[in-house]
C-alpha positions in Angstrom: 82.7 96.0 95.4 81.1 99.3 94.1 80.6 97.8 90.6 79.3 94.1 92.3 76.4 95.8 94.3 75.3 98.4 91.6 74.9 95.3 89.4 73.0 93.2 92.1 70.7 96.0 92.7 69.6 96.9 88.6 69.5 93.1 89.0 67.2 92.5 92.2 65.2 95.9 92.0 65.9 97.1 88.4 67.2 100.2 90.4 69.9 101.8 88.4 73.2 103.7 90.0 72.2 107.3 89.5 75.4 108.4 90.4 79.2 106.7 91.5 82.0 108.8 93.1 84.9 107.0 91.0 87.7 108.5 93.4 88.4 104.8 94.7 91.9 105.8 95.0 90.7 108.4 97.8 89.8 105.1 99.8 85.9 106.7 100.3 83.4 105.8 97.2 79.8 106.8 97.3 76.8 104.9 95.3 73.8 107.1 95.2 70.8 104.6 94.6 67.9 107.7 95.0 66.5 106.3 98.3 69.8 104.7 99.8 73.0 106.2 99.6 76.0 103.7 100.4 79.3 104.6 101.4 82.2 102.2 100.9 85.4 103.1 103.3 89.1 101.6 102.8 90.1 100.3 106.5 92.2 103.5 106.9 89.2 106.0 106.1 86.9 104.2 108.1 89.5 104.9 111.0 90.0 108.3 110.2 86.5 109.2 110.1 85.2 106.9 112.7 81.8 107.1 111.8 80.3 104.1 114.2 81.0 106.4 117.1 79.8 109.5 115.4 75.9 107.8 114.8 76.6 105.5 117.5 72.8 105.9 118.2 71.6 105.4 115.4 69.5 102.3 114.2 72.1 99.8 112.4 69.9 98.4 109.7 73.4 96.2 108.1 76.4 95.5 108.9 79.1 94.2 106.7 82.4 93.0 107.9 
């Protein structure tokens, strides 16, 4: 999934990856695109960290399931 959207994105915006955490095997991998930073969770981390209810006001711009 990491590799997919960083492709999409030098694709669409011509936006490179500056930076990809490659601990996949942590469950937790982080895409720094300068102005977005995405987080992608395995179903346990997501648990564990629980981070709807943590920014639970915050303004959801997308939601994947």
């Amino acid at each position: 999934m990491a590799r997919d959207l960083s492709d999409l994105v030098d694709t669409k915006r011509g936006q490179l990856l500056r930076g990809l955490d490659k601990q996949a095997d942590s469950g937790w991998v982080l895409l720094d695109f300068e102005d977005v930073l995405v987080h992608l969770f395995s179903a346990d981390q997501r648990d564990y960290y629980n981070l709807e209810e943590l920014w639970e006001e915050g303004k959801v711009v997308l939601k994947l399931q």
